[in-house]
C-alpha positions as CSV (number, residue, x, y, z in Angstrom):
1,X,3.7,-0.8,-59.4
2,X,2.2,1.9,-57.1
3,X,-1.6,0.8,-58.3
4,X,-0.5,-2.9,-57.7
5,X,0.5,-2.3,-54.1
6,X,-2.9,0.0,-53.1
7,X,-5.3,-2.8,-54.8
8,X,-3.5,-5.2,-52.7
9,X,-3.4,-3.3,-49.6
10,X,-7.2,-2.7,-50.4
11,X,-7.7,-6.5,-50.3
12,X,-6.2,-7.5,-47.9
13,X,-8.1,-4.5,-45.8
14,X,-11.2,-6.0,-46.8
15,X,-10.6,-9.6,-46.0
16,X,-9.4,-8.5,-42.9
17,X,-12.3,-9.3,-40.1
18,X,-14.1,-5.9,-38.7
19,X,-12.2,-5.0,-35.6
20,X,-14.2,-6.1,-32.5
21,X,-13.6,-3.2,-30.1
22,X,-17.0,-3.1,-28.3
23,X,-15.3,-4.3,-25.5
24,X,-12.6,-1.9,-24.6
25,X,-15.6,0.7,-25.8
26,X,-17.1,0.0,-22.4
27,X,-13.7,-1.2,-20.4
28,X,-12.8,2.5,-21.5
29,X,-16.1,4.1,-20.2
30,X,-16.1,1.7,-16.8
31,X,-12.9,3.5,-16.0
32,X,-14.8,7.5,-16.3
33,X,-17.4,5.9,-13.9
34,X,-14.8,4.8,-11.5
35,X,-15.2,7.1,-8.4
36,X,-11.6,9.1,-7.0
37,X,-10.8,6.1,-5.0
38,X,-7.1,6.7,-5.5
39,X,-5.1,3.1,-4.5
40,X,-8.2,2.1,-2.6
41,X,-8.6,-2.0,-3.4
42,X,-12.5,-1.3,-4.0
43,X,-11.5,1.1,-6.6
44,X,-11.4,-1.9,-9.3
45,X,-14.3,-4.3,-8.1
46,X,-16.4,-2.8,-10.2
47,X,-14.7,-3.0,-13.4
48,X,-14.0,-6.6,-12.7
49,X,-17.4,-7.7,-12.6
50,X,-18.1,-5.6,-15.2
51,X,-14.9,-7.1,-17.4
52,X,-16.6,-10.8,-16.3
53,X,-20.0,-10.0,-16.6
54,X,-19.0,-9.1,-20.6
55,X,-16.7,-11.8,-20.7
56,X,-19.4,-14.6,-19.7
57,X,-22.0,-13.1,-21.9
58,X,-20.0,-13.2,-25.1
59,X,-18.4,-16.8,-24.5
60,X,-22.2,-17.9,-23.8
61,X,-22.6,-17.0,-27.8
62,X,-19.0,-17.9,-29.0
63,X,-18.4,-20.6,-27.1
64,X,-14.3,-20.9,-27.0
65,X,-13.3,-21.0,-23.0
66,X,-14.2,-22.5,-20.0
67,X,-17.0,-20.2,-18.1
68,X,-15.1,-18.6,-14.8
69,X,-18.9,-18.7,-13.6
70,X,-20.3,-21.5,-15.0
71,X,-23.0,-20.1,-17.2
72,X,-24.2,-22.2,-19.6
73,X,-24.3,-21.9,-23.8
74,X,-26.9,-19.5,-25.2
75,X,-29.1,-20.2,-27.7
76,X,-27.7,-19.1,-30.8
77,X,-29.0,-15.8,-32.8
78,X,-28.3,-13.8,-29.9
79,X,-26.5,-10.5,-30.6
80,X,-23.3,-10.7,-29.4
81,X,-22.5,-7.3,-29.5
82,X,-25.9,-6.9,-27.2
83,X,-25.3,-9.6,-24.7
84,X,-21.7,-7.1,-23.8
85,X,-23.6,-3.8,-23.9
86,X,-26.6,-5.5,-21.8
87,X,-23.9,-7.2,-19.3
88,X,-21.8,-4.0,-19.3
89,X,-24.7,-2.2,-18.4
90,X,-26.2,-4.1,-15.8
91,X,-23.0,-5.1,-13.7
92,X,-22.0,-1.1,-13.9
93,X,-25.9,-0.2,-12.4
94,X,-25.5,-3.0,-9.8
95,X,-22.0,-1.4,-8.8
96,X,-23.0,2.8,-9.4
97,X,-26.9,2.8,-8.3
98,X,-26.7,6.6,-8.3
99,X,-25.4,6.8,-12.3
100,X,-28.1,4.4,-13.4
101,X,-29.8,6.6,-15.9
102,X,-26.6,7.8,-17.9
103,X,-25.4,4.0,-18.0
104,X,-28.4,3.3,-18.9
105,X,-29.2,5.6,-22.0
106,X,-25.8,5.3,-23.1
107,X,-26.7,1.1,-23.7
108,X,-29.8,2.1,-25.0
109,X,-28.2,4.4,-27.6
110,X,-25.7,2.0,-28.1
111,X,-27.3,-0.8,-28.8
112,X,-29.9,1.3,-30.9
113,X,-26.7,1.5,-33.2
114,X,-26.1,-2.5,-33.9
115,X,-27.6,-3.9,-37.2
116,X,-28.8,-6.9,-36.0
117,X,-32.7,-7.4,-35.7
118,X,-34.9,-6.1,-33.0
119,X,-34.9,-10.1,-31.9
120,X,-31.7,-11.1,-32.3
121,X,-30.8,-7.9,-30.1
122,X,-33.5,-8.4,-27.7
123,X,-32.4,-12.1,-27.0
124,X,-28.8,-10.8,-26.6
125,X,-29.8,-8.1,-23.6
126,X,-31.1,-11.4,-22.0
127,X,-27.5,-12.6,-22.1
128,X,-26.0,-9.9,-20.9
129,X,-28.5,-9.4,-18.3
130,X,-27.8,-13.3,-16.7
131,X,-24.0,-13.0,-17.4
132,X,-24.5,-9.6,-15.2
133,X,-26.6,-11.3,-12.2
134,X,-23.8,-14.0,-12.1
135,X,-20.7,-11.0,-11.5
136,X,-22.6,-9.0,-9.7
137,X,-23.4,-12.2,-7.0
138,X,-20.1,-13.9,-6.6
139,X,-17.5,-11.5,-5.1
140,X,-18.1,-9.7,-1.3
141,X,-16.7,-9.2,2.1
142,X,-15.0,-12.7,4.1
143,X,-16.5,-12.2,7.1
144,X,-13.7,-14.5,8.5
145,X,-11.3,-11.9,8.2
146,X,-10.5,-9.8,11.2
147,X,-10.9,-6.0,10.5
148,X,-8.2,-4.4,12.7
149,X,-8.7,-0.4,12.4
150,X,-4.7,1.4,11.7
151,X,-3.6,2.9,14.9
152,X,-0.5,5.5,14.3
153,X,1.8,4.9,16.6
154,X,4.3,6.8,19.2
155,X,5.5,7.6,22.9
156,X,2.9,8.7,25.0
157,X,2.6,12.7,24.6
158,X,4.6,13.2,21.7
159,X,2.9,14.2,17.9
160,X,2.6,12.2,15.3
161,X,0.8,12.5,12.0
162,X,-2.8,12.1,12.3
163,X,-3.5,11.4,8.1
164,X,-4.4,7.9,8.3
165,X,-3.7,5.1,5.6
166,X,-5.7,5.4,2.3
167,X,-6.7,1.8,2.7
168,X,-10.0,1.2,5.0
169,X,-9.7,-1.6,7.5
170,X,-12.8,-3.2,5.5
171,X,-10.6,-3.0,2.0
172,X,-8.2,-6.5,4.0
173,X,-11.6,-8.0,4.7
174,X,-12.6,-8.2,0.1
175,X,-12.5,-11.3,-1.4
176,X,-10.2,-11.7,-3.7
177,X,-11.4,-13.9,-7.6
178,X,-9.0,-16.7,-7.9
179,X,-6.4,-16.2,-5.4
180,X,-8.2,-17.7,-2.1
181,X,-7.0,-15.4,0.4
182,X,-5.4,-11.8,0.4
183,X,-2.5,-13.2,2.0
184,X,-1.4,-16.2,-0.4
185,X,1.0,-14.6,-2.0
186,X,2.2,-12.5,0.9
187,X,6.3,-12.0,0.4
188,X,8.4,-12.3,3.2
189,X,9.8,-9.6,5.6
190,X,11.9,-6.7,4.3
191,X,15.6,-6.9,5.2
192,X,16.8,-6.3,8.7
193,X,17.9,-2.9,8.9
194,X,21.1,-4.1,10.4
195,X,22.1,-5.8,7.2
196,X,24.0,-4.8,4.5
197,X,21.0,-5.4,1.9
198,X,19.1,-2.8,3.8
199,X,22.0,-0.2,4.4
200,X,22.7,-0.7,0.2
201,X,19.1,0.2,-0.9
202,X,18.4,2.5,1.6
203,X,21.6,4.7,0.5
204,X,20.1,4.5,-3.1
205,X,17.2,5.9,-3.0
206,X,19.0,8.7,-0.8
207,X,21.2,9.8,-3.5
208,X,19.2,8.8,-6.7
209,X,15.8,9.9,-5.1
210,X,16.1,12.9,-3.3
211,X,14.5,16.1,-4.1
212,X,18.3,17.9,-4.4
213,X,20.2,14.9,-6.3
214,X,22.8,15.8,-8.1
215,X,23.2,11.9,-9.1
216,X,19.7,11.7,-10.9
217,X,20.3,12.3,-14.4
218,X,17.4,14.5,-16.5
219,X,16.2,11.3,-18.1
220,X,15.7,9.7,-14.6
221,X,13.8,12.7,-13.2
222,X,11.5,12.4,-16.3
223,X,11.1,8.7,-15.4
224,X,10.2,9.2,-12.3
225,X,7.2,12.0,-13.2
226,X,6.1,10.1,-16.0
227,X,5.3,6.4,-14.2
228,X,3.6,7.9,-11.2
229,X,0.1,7.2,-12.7
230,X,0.7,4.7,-15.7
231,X,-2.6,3.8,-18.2
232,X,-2.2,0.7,-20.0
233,X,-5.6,1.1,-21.7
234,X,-4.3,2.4,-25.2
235,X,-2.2,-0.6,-25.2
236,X,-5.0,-3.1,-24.4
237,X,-6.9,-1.1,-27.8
238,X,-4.3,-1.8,-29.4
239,X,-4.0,-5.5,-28.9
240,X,-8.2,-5.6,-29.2
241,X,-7.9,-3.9,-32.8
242,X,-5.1,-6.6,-33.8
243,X,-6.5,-8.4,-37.0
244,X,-8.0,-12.0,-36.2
245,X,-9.3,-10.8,-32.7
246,X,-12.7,-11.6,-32.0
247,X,-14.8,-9.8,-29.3
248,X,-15.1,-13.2,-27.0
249,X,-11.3,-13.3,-27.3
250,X,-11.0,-9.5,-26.1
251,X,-13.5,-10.1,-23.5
252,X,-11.8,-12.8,-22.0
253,X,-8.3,-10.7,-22.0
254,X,-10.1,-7.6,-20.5
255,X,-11.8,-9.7,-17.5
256,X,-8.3,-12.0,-16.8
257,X,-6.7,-8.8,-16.8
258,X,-8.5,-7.1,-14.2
259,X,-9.2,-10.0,-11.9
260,X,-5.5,-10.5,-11.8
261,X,-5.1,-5.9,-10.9
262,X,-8.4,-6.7,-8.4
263,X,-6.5,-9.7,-7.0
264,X,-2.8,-8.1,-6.9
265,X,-4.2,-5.0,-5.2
266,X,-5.8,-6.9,-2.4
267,X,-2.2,-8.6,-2.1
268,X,-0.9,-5.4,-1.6
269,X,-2.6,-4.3,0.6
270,X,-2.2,-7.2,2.7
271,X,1.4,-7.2,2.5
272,X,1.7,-3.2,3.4
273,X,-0.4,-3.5,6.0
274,X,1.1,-6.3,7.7
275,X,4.6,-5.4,7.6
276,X,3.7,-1.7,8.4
277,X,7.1,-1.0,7.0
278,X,8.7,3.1,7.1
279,X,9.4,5.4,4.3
280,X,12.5,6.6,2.9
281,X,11.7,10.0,4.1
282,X,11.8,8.6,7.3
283,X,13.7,6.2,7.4
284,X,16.6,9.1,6.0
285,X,15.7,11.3,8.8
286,X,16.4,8.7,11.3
287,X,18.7,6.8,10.7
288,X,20.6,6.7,13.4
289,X,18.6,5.1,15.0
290,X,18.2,1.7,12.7
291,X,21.5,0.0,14.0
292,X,23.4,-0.5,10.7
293,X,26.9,2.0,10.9
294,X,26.3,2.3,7.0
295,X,23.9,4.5,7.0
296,X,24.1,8.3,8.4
297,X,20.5,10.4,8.7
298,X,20.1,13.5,6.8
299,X,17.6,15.5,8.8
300,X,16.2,17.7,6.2
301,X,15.7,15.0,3.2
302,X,13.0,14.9,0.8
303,X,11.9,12.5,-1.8
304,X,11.5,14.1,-5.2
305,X,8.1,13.2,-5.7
306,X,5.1,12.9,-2.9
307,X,5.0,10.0,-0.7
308,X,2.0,8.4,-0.6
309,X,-0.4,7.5,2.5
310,X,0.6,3.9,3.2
311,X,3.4,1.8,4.3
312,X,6.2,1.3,2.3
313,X,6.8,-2.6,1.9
314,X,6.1,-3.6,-0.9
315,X,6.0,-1.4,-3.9
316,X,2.3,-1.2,-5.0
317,X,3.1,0.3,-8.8
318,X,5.7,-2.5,-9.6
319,X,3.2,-5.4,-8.2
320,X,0.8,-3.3,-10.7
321,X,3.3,-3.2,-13.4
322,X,4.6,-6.8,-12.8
323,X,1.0,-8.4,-13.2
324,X,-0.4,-6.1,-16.0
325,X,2.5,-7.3,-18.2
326,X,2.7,-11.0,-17.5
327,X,-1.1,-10.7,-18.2
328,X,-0.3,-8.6,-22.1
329,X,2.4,-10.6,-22.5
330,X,0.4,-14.1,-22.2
331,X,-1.7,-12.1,-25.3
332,X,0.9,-10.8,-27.6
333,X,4.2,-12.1,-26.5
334,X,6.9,-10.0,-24.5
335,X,7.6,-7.9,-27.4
336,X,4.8,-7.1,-29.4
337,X,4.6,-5.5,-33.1
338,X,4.6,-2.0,-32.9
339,X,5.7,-2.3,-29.1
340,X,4.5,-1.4,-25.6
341,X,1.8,1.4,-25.4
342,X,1.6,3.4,-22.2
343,X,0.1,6.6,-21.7
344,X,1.0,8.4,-18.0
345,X,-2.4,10.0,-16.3
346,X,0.2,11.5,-13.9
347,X,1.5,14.5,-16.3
348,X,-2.1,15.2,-18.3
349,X,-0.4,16.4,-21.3
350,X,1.8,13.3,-21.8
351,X,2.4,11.8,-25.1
352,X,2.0,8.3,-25.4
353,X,4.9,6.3,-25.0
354,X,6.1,2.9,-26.7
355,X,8.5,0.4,-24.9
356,X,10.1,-2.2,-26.7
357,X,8.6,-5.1,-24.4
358,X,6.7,-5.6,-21.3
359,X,9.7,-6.2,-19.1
360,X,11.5,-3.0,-20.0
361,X,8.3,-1.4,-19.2
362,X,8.3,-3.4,-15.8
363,X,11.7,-2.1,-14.9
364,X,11.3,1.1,-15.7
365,X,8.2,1.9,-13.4
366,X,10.1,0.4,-10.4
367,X,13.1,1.9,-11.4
368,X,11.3,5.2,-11.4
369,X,9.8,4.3,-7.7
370,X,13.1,4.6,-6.1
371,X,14.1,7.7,-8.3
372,X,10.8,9.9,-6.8
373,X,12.3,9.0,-3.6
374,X,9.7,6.7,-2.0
375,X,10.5,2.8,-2.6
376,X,13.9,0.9,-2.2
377,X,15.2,-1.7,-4.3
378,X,13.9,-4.6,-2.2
379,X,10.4,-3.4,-2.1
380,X,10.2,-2.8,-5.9
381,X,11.5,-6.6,-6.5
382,X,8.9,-7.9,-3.9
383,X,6.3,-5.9,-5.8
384,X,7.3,-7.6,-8.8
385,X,7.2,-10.7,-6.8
386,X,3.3,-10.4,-5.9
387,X,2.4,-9.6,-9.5
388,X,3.8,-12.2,-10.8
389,X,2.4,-14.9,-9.0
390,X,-0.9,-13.5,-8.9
391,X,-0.5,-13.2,-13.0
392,X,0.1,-17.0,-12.9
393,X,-2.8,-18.0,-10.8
394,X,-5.0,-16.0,-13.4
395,X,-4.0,-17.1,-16.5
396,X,-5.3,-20.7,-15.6
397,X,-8.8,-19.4,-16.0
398,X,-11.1,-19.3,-18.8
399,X,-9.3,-21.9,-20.3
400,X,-9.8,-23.0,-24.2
401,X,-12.6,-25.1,-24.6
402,X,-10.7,-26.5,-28.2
């Protein structure tokens, strides 16, 4: 019985196709290249055109979706595993100028491994190489965006914190891939502070988030550390090595995926600035002075985890979380087999983590925003909000041809 069930396993290994992973290969490396940018918008143009430039060059050889470009069908004997190095390549030059010669020789030895002919190779770099040209060319600045330069604010002759926001006034004026404008999908206001909304979340994050909570259970304190930096990259392998996947299929979720991150950032950003809305930490420490009798300050509160440079409305890792899934989830379903796969880059010796779907996933990073102490409830939800609808914009790209 036990030699029955390894000769079939062994069959059914060898009918299964050879996992096409080329593609989260240099997704994978893209992200090493990416400079400290932090939650600067610019941070992910790069690795979108890279993600399109691959994407357009495989679908030029296998031919199943609608080009987001419109490059036209190579001829075929192209490499196709060429054409993604050779776009790969040539987008991440155009993007990192100074790191040409280790992106390069790491294509060249790449593509030195493939076993397709010299010709069939060399007619695949020309792919890549025009799927490149066309990424590389189509996203800039909109010059008819007005550039307004943060100015901190206060009563003439009194201090206040000179750190300005980690987001350059340039980073409003990128253009976004499919949404149109930066502020199509802005979210209305946060709620007045007079109103009981306001008052409700605002007392939540006080006693759930604070650095001395006695409310926060161990769990939640480990949620909190664990989501600050979330990497959804093992779980994007994991869906590439799925059997059946081809490479053009994994090329079109990698690009779809980060257009819809590039876009939701740039929503963000929008929003935050705009709305220019305070921190809990401050917010706490003043609140007698919002006008709502339901909340008292506490002078000397601090969140659990660090606040980070920017305005507070609306949450920027649950807009991330919020579009990442929808995008997985339009690939595997809600609740894939095996589950959700996130690593944290915010605790470096984190064990990776399964979820049992995307949406548990999603609540569980905003959740953890108001348990560090530096999002309310509303903000989380208008995160969510953004991601959402700038997942459903993107997934009407790159449609099936049949």
């Amino acid at each position: 019985m036990e030699i029955r069930l390894l000769a079939a396993a062994a069959a059914l290994l060898a009918s299964a196709p050879v996992r096409a992973d080329v593609v989260i290969d240099w997704a994978e490396y893209a992200v090493k290249l990416e400079p400290g940018a932090g939650d600067a918008p610019e941070a992910g143009l790069a690795s979108s055109k890279m993600a399109i430039a691959m994407f357009e060059a495989a679908n030029a050889i296998d031919h199943r979706y609608a080009s987001f470009l419109g490059m036209a069908a190579a001829r075929r004997g192209a490499s196709l595993d060429a054409a993604v190095i050779a776009a790969a390549r040539d987008a991440l030059v155009g993007c990192y100028p100074d790191k040409k010669a280790r992106i390069v020789e790491n294509a060249a030895f790449a593509i030195a491994a493939l076993p397709d002919s010299a010709e069939s190779k060399s007619a695949g770099e020309a792919v890549g190489a025009a799927a490149a040209v066309l990424a590389l060319t189509h996203v800039g600045l909109d010059t008819t965006v007005i550039q307004k330069a943060y100015r901190p604010f206060t009563r003439p002759g009194t201090w206040v914190g000179a750190s300005l926001p980690v987001f350059e006034p340039y980073n409003q004026a990128l253009k976004p891939w499919v949404i149109g404008r930066i502020d199509a999908v802005r979210p209305g206001p946060p709620p007045a502070l007079a109103s009981d909304r306001y008052a409700s979340h605002l007392n939540e994050v006080k006693r759930l988030g604070g650095r001395q909570s006695t409310e926060r259970t161990a769990h939640q304190t480990l949620m909190a550390r664990y989501r600050i930096t979330p990497n959804l990259m093992p779980m994007m392998r994991y869906i590439a090595d799925m059997p059946g996947r081809s490479t053009v299929q994994n090329a079109r979720m990698l690009a779809r995926q980060w257009i819809a991150e590039y876009d939701e950032r740039l929503a963000m950003v929008d929003a935050k600035m705009h709305y220019n809305f305070w921190r809990p930490i401050t917010a706490i420490r003043n609140a007698e002075d919002d006008g709502n009798p339901a909340t008292v300050p506490d002078p000397g509160w601090l969140p659990f985890i660090n606040t980070p440079n920017h305005p507070e409305y609306p949450c920027g890792h649950c807009g991330y979380a919020a579009v990442a899934a929808t995008m997985l989830a339009a690939e595997v379903g809600d609740a894939p087999p095996g589950g959700v796969v996130v690593a944290s880059e915010s605790i470096p010796d984190a064990v990776v983590m399964r979820m049992p779907t995307f949406d548990d996933w999603v609540r569980q990073v905003s959740l953890s925003r108001t348990l560090g102490g530096v999002h309310y409830r509303f903000s989380n939800e208008a995160g969510e909000e953004i991601g959402r609808a700038v997942a459903t914009r993107v997934l009407k790209i790159m449609r099936p041809l049949r």
